[in-house]
N, CA, C and O atoms as a GROMACS GRO file, in nm:
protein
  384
    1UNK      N    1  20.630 -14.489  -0.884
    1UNK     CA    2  20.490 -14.517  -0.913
    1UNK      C    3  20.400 -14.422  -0.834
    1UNK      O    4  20.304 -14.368  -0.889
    2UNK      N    5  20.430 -14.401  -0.701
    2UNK     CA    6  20.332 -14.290  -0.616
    2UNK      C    7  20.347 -14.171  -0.709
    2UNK      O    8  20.252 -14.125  -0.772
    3UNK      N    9  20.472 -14.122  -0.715
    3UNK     CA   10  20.490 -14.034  -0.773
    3UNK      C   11  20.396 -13.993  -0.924
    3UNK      O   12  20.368 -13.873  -0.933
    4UNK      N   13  20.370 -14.042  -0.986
    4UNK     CA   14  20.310 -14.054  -1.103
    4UNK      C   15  20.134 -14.062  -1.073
    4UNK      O   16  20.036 -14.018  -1.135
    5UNK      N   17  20.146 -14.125  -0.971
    5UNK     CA   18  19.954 -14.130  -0.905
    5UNK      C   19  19.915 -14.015  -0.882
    5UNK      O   20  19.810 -13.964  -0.920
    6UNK      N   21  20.045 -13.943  -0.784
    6UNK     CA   22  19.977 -13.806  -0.731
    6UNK      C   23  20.011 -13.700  -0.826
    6UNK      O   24  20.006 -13.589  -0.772
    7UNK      N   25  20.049 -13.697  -0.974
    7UNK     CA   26  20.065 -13.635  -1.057
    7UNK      C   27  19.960 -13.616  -1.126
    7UNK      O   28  19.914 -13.506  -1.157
    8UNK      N   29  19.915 -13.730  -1.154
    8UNK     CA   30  19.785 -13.743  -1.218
    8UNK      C   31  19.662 -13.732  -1.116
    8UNK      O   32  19.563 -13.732  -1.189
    9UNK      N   33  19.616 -13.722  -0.978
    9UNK     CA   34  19.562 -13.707  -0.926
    9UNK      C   35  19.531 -13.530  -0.882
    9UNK      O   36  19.430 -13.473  -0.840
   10UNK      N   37  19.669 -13.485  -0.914
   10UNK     CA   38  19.667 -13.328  -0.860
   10UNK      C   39  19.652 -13.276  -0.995
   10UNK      O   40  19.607 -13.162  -0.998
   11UNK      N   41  19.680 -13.332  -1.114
   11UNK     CA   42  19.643 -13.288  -1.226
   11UNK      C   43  19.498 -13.310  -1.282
   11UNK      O   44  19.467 -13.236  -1.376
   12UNK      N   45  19.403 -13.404  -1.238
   12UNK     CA   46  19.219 -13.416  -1.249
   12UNK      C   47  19.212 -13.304  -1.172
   12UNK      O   48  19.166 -13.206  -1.231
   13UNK      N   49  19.256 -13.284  -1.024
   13UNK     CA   50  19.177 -13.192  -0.952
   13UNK      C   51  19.185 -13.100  -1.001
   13UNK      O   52  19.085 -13.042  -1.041
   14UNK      N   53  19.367 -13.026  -1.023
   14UNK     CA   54  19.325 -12.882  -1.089
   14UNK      C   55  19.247 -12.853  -1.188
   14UNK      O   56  19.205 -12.737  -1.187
   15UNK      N   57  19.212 -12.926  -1.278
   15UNK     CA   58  19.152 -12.931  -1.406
   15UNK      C   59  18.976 -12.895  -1.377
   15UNK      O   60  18.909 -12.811  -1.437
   16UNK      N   61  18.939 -12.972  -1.284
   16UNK     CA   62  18.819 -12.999  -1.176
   16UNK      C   63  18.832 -12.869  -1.150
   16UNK      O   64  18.778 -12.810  -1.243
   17UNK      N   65  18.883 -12.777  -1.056
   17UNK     CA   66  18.874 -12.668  -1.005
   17UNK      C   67  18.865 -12.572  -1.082
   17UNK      O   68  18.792 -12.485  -1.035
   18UNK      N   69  18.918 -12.543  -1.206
   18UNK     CA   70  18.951 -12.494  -1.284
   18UNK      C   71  18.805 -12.514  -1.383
   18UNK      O   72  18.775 -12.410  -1.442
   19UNK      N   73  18.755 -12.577  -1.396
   19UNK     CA   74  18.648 -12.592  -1.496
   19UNK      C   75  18.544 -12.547  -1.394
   19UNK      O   76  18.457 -12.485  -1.455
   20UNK      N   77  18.517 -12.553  -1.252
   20UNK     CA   78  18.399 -12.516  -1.162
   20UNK      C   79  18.437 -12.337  -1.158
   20UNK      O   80  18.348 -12.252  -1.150
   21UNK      N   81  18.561 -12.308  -1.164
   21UNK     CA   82  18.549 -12.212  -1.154
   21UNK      C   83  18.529 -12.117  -1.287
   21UNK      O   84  18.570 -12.001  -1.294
   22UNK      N   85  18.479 -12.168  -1.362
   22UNK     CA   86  18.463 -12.095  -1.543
   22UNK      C   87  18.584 -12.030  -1.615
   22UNK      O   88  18.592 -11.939  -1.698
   23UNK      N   89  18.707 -12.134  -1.531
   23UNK     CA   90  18.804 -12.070  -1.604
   23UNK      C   91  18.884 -12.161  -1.708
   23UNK      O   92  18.997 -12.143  -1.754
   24UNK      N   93  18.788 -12.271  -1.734
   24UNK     CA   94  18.810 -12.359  -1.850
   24UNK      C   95  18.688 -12.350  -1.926
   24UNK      O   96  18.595 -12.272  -1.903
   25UNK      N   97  18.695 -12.437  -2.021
   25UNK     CA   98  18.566 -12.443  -2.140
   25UNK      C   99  18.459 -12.413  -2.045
   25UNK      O  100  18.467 -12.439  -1.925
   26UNK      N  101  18.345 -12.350  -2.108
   26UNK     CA  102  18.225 -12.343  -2.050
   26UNK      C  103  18.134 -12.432  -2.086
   26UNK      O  104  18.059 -12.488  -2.006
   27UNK      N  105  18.135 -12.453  -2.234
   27UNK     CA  106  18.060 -12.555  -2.262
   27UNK      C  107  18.095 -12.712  -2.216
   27UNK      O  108  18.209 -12.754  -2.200
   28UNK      N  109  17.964 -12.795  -2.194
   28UNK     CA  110  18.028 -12.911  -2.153
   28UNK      C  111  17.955 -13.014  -2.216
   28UNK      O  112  17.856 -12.977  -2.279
   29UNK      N  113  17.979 -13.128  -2.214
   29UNK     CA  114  17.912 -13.244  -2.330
   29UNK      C  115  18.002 -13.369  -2.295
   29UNK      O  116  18.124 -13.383  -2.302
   30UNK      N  117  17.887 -13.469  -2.248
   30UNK     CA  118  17.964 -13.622  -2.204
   30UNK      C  119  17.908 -13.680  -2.328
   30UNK      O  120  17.881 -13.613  -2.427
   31UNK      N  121  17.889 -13.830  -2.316
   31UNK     CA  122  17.834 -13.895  -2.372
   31UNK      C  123  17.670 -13.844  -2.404
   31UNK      O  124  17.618 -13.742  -2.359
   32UNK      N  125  17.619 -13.924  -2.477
   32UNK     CA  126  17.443 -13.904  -2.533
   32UNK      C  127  17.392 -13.936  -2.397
   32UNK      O  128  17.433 -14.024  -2.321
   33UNK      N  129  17.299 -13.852  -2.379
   33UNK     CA  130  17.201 -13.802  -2.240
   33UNK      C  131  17.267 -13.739  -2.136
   33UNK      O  132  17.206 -13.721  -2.030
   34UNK      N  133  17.390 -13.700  -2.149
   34UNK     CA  134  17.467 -13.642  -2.064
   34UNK      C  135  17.380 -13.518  -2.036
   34UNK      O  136  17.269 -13.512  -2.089
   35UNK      N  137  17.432 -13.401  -1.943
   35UNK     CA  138  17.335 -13.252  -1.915
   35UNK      C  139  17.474 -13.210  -1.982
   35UNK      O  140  17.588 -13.255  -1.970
   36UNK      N  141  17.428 -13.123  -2.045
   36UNK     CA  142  17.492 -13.033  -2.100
   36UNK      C  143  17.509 -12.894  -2.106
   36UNK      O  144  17.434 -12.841  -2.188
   37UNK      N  145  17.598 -12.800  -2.032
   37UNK     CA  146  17.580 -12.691  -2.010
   37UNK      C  147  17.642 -12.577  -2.067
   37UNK      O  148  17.709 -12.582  -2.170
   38UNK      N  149  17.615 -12.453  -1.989
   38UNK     CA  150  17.706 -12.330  -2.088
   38UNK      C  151  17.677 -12.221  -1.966
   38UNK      O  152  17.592 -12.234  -1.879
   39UNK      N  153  17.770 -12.111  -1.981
   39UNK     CA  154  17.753 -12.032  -1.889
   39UNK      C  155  17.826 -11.932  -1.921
   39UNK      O  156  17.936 -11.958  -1.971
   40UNK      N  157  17.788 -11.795  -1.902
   40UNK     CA  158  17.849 -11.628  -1.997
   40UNK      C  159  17.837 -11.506  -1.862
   40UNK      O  160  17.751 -11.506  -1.774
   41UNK      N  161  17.942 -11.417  -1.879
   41UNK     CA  162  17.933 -11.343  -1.795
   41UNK      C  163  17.858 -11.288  -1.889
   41UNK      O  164  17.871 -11.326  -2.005
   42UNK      N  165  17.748 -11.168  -1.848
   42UNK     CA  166  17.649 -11.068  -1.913
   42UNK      C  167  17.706 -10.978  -1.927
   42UNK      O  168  17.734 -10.921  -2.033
   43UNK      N  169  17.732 -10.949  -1.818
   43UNK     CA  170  17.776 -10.790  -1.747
   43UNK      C  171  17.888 -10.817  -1.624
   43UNK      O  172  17.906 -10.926  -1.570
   44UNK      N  173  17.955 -10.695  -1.593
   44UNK     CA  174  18.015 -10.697  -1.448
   44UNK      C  175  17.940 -10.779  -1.327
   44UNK      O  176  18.018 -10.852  -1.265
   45UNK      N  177  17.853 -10.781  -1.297
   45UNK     CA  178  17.774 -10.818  -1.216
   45UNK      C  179  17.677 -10.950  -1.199
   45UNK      O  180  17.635 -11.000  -1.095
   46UNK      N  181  17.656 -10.991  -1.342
   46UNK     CA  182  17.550 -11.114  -1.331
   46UNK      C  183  17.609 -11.171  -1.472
   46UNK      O  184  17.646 -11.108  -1.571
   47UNK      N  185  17.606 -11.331  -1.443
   47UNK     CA  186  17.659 -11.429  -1.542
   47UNK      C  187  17.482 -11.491  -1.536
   47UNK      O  188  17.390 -11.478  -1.455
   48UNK      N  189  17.501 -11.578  -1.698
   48UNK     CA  190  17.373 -11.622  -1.714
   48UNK      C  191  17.432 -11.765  -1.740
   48UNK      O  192  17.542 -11.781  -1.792
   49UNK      N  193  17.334 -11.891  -1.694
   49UNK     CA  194  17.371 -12.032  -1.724
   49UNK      C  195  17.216 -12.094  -1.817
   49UNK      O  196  17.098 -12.066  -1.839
   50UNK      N  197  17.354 -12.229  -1.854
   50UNK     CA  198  17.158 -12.303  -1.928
   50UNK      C  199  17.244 -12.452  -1.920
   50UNK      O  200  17.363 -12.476  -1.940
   51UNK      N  201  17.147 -12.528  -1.886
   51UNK     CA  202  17.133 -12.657  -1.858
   51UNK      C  203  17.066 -12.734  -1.940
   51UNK      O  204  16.960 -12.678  -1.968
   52UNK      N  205  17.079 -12.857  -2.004
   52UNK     CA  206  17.001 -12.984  -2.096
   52UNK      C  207  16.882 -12.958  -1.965
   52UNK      O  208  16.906 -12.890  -1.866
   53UNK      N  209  16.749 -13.029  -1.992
   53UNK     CA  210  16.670 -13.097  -1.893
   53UNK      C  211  16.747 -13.235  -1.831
   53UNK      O  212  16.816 -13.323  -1.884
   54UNK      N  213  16.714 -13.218  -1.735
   54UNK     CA  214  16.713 -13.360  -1.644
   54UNK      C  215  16.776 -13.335  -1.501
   54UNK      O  216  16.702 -13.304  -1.408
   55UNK      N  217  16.914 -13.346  -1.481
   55UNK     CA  218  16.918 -13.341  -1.367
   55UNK      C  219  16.934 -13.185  -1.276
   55UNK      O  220  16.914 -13.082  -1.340
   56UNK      N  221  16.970 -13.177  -1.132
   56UNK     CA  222  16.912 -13.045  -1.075
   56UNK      C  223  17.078 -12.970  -1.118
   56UNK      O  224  17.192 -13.017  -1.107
   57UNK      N  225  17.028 -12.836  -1.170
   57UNK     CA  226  17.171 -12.770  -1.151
   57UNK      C  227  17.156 -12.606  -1.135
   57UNK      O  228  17.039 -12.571  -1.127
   58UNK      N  229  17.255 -12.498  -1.129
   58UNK     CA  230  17.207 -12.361  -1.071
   58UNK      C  231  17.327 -12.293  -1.095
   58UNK      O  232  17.426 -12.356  -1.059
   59UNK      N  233  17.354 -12.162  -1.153
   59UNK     CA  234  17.462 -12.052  -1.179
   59UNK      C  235  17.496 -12.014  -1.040
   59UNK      O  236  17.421 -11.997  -0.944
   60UNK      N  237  17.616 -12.003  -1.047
   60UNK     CA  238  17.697 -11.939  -0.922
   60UNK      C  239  17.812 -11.839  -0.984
   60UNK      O  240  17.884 -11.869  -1.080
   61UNK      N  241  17.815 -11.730  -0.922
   61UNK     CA  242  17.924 -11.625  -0.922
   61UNK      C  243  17.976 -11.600  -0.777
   61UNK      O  244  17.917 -11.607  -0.670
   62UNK      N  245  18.121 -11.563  -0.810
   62UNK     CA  246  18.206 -11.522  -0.713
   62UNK      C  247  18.262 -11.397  -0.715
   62UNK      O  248  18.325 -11.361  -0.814
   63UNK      N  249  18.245 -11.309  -0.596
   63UNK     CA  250  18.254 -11.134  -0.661
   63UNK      C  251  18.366 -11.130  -0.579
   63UNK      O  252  18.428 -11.210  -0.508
   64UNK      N  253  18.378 -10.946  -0.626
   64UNK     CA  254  18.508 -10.914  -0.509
   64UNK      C  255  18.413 -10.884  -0.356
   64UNK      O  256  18.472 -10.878  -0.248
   65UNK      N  257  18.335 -10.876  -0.362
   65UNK     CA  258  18.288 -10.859  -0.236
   65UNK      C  259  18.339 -10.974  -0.112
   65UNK      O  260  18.348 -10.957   0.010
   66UNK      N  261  18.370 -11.107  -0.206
   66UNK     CA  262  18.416 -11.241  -0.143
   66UNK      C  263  18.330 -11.324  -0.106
   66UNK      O  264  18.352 -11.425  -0.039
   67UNK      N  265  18.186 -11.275  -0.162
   67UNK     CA  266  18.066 -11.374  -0.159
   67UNK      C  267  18.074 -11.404  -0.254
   67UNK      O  268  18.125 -11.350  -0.353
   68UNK      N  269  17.966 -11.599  -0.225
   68UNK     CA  270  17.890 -11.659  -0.388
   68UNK      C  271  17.793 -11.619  -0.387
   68UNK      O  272  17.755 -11.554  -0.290
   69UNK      N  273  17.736 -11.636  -0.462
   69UNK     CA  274  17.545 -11.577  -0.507
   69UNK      C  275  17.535 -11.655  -0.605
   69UNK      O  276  17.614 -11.638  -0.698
   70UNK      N  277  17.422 -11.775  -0.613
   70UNK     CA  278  17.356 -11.871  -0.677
   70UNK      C  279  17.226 -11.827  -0.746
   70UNK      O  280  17.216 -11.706  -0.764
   71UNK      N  281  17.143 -11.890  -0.780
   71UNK     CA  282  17.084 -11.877  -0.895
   71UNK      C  283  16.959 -11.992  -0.814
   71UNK      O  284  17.012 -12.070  -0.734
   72UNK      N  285  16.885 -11.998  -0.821
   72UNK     CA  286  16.763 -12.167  -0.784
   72UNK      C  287  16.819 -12.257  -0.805
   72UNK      O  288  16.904 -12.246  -0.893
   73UNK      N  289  16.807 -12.361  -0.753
   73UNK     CA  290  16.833 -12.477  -0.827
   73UNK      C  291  16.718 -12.523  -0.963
   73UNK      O  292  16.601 -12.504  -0.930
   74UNK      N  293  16.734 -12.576  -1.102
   74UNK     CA  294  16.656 -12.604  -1.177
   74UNK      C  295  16.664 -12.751  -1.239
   74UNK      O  296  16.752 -12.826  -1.197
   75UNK      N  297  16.599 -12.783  -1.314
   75UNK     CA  298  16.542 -12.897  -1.356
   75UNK      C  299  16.541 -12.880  -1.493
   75UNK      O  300  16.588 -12.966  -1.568
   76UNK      N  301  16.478 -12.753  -1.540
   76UNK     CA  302  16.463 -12.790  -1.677
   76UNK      C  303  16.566 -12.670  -1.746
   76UNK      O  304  16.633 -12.592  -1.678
   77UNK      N  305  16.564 -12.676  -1.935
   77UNK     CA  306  16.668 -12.657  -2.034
   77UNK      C  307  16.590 -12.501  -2.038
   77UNK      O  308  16.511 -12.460  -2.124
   78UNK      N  309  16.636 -12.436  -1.924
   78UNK     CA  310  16.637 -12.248  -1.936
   78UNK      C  311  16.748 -12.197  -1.878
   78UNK      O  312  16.813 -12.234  -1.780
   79UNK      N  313  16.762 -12.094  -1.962
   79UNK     CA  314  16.838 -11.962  -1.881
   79UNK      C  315  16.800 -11.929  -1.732
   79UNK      O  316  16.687 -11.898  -1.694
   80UNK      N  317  16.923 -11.941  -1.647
   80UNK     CA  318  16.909 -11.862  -1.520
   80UNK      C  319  17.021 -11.772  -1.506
   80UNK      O  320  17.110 -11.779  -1.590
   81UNK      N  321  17.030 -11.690  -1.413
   81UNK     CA  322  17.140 -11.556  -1.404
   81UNK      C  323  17.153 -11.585  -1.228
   81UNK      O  324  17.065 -11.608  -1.146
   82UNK      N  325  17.288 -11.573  -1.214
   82UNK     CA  326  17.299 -11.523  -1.050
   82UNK      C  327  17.385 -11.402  -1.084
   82UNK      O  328  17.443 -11.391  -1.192
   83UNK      N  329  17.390 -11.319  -0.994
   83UNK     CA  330  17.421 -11.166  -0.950
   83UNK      C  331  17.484 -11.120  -0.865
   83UNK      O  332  17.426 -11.114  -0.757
   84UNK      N  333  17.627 -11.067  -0.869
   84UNK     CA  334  17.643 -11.038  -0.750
   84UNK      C  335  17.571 -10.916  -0.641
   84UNK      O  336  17.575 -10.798  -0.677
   85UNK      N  337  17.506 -10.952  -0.508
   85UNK     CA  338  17.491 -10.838  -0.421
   85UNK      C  339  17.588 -10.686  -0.447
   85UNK      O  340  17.541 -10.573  -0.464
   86UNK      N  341  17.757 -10.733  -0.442
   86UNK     CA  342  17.797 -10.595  -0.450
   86UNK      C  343  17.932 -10.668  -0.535
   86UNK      O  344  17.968 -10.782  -0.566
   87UNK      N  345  17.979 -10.533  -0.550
   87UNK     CA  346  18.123 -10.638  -0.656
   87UNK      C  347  18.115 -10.620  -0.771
   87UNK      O  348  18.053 -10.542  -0.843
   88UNK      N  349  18.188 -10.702  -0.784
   88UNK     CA  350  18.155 -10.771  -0.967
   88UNK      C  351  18.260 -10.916  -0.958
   88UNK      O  352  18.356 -10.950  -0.889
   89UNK      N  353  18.169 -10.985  -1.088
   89UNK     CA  354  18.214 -11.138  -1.058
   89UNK      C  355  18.407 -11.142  -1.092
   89UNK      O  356  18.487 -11.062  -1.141
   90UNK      N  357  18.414 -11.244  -1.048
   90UNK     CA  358  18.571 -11.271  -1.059
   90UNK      C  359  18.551 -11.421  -1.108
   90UNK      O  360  18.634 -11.470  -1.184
   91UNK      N  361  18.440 -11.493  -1.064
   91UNK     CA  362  18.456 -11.642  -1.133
   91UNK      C  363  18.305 -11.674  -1.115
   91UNK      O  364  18.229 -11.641  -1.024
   92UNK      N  365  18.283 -11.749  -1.230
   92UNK     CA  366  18.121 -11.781  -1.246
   92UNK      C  367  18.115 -11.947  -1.327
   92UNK      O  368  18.182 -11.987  -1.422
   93UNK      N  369  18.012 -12.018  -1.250
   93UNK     CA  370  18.001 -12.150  -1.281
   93UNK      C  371  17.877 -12.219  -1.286
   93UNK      O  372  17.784 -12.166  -1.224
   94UNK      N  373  17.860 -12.304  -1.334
   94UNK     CA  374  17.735 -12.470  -1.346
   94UNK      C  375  17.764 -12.561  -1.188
   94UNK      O  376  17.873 -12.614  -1.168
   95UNK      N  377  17.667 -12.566  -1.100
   95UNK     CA  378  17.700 -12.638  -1.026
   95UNK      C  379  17.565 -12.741  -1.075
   95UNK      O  380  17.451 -12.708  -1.107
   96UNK      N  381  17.629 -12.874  -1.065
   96UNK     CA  382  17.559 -12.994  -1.077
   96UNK      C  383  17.577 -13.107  -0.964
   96UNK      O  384  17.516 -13.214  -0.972
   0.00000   0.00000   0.00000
């Protein structure tokens, strides 16, 4: 029975990690009023995100430089871009 808990427990997380890091679906969609997001690399350098209105959320990329670089935090249903300083991205995400 443990056995099977921590199967399924290490299997949410990777899934979890794996979706923060934009290397699962980008698009996302819960139930009705859920935030709903999306997020695209542009270019080498800067990914662009978009958020439903409502709650706070902000684009993040991860370069080879080995920095993140975020985006504002926002509120409402627009396009934002974060960028890497130097690099180019290796993983880009929706943080909520």
């Amino acid at each position: 029975m443990r056995m099977r808990i921590a199967t399924a427990v290490g299997a949410m997380v990777l899934s979890g990690a794996l979706a923060g890091l934009g290397l699962a679906g980008t698009a996302q969609a819960a139930e009705s009023g859920a935030l709903a997001c999306s997020t695209t690399k542009i270019s080498s350098k800067t990914a662009r995100g978009w958020c439903s209105a409502g709650s706070a959320w902000r684009v993040g990329v991860k370069c080879t430089d080995g920095k993140h670089y975020y985006s504002g935090w926002e509120t409402d249903a627009r396009n934002q871009y974060a960028t890497c300083g130097s690099g180019t991205i290796t993983h880009y995400w929706i943080d909520r």
